[in-house]
C-alpha positions as CSV (number, residue, x, y, z in Angstrom):
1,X,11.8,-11.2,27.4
2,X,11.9,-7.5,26.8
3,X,11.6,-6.0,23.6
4,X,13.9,-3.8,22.0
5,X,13.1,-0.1,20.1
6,X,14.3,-1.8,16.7
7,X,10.9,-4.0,16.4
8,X,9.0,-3.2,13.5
9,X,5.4,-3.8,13.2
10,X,2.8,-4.5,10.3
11,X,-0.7,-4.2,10.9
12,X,-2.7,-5.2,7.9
13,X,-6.4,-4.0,8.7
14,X,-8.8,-2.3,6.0
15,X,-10.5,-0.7,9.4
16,X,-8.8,2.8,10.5
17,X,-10.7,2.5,14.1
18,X,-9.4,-1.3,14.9
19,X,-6.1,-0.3,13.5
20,X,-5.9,2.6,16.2
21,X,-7.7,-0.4,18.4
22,X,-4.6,-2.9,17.8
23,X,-2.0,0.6,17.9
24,X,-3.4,0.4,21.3
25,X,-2.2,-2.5,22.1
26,X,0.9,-2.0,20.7
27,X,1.9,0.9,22.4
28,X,1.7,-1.7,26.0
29,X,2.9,-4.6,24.6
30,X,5.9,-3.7,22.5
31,X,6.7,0.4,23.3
32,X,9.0,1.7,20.9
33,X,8.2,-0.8,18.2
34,X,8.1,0.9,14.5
35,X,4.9,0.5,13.6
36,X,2.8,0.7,9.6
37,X,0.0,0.9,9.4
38,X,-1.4,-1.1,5.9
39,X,-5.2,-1.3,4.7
40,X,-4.5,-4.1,2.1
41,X,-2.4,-7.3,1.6
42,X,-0.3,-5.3,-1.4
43,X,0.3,-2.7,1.2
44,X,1.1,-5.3,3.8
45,X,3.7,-7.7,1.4
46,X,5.3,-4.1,0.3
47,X,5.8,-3.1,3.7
48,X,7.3,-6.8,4.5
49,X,9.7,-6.6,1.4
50,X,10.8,-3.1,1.9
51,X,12.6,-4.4,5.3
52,X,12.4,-6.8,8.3
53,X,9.2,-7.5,10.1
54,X,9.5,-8.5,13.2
55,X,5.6,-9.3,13.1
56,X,2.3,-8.7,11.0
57,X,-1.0,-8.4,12.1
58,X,-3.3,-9.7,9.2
59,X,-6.8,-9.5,9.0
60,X,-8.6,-12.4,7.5
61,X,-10.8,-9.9,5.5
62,X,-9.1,-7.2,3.0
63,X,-10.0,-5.5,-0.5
64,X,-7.6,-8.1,-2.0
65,X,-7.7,-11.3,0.4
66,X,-10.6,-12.7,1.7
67,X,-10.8,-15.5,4.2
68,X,-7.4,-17.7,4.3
69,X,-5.8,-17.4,1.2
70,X,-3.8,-14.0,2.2
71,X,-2.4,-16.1,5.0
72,X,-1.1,-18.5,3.0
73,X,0.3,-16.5,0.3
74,X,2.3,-14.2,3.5
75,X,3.1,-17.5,5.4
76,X,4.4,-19.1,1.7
77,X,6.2,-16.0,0.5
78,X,7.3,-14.9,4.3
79,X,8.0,-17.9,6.3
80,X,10.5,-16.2,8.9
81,X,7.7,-13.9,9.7
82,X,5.4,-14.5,13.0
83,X,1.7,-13.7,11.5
84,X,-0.7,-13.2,14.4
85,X,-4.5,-13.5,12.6
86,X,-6.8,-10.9,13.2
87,X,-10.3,-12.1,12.6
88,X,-14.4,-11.2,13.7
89,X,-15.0,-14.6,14.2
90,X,-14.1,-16.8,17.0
91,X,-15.6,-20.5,16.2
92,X,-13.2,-23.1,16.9
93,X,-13.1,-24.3,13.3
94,X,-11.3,-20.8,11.7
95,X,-9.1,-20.7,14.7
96,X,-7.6,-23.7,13.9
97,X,-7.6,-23.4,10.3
98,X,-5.8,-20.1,10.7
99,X,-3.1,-22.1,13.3
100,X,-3.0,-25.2,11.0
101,X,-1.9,-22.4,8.4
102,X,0.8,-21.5,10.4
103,X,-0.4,-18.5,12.3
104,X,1.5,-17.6,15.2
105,X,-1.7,-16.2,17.2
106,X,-5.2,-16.0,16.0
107,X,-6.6,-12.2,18.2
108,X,-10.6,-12.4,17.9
109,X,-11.7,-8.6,16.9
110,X,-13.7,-8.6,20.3
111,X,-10.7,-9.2,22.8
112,X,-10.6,-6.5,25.6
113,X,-7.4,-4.6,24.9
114,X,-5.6,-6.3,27.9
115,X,-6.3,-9.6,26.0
116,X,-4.5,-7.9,22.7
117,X,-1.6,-7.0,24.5
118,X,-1.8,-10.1,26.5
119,X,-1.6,-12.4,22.7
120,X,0.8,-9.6,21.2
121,X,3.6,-9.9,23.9
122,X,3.0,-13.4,24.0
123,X,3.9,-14.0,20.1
124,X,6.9,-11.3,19.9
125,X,8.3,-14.0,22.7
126,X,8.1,-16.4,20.6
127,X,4.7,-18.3,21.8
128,X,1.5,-18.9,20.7
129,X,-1.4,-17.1,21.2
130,X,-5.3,-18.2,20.5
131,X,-8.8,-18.2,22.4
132,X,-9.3,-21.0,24.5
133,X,-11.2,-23.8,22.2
134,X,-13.2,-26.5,22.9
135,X,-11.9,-30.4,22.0
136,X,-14.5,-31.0,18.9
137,X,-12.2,-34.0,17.0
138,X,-14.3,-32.8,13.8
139,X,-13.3,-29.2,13.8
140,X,-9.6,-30.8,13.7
141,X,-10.5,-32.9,10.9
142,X,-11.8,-30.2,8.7
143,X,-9.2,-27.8,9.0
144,X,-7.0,-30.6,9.1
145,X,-8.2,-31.0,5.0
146,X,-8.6,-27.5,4.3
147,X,-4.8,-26.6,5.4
148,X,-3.5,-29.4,3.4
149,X,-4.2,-27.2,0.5
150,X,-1.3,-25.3,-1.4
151,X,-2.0,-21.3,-1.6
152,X,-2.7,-21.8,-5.3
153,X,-5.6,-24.3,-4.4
154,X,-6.6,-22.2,-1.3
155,X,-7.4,-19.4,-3.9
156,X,-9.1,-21.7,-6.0
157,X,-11.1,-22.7,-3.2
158,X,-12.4,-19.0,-2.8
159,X,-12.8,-18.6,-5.9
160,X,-15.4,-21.4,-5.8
161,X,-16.9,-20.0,-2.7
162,X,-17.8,-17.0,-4.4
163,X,-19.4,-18.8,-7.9
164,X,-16.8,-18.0,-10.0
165,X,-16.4,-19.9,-13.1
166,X,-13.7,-22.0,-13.9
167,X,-12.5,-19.8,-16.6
168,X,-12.9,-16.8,-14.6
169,X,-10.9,-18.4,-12.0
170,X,-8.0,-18.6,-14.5
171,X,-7.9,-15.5,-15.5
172,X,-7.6,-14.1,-11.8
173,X,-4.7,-16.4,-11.1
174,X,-3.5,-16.0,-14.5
175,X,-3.3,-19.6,-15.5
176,X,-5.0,-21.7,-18.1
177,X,-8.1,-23.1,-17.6
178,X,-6.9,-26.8,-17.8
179,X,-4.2,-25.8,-15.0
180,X,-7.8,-24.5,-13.1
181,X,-9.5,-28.4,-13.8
182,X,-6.3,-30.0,-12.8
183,X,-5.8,-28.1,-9.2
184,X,-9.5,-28.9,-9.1
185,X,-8.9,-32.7,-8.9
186,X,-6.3,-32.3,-6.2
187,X,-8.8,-30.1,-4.2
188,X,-11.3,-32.4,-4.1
189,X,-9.0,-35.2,-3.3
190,X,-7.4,-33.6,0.0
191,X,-10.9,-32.0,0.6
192,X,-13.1,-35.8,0.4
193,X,-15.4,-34.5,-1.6
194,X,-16.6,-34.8,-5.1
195,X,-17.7,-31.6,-6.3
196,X,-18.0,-27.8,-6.7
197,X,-20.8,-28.1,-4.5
198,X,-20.0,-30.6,-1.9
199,X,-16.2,-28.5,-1.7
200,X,-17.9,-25.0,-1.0
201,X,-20.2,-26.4,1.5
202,X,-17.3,-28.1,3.3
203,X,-15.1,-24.7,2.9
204,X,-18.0,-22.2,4.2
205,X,-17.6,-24.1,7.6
206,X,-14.2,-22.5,8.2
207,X,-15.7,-19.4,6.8
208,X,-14.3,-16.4,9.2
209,X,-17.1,-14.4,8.5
């Protein structure tokens, strides 16, 4: 299916060179598309609320949204929009954690630029697009758990990860600290664990670092 002049792109990337990297790709697999270029996720949701977006390109690691809570919050707030995940890890678990999200594509940072424009044509079409993975039943599990989580809880979840307090936690999503313990229950519930501890180890497995 050929792709028109009026497609406009997103690229969310805090990296200038990998930006110019997935521009690239762009240029083969969707000439004459509009592309902007954003280094945050506020850049990126501005972009996407200013006018359509026929696709963003989000990397799992900004200034403001580390690991899968930005995708989340786009896929909650933009569901109409195909988000192809742009990542430096490849391991089977974070892939499909990222597709259990409801990523349209998940492009590993070290795909050859004919693989880019390979996954980028392949999602403007309307497909799917990921690394080949291998069958590990577990790795489905786990991000089977993880992506049951609602963004809220997702951010809770990183902010466990990185040994914030409960209170402190509250204050970032601007909530009350009983709101915190309650979305702490339901975490640990859909996660099958029964801890801080036990849900950061569990969540640092799908860790796209």
């Amino acid at each position: 299916m050929g792709r028109t002049p009026m497609d406009r792109i997103v690229i969310a990337d805090d990296h200038p060179l990998f930006r110019a990297a997935l521009r690239s790709a762009l240029d083969k697999a969707a000439p004459g598309a509009a592309v902007e270029e954003c280094a945050s996720l506020a850049e990126a949701k501005a972009a996407m609320q200013s006018a359509p977006v026929d696709l963003l390109l989000l990397d799992l690691k900004l200034s403001d949204s580390e690991g899968m809570a930005g995708l989340a919050a786009v896929r909650a707030e933009y569901p109409a929009v195909p988000v192809a995940v742009i990542s430096a890890s490849e391991d089977a678990p974070v892939v499909r954690h990222a597709l259990g999200l409801g990523a349209a594509g998940f492009i590993p940072k070290s795909a050859a630029l004919p693989q880019m424009v390979e996954a980028i044509a392949a999602i403007l079409a309307g497909d799917s697009w990921a690394p080949d993975l291998p069958d590990v039943e577990d790795a489905d599990d786990l991000a089977a758990r993880v992506s049951s989580l609602t963004p809220s809880q997702l951010r809770i979840l990183e902010g466990l990860k990185a040994g914030r307090l409960n209170k402190q936690i509250a204050f970032d999503l601007g909530v009350s600290e009983a709101t915190i313990k309650a979305h702490l229950t339901s975490v640990f519930r859909k996660l099958g664990v029964h801890n801080r501890t036990q849900a950061v180890i569990l969540a640092k497995q799908l860790d796209p670092s």
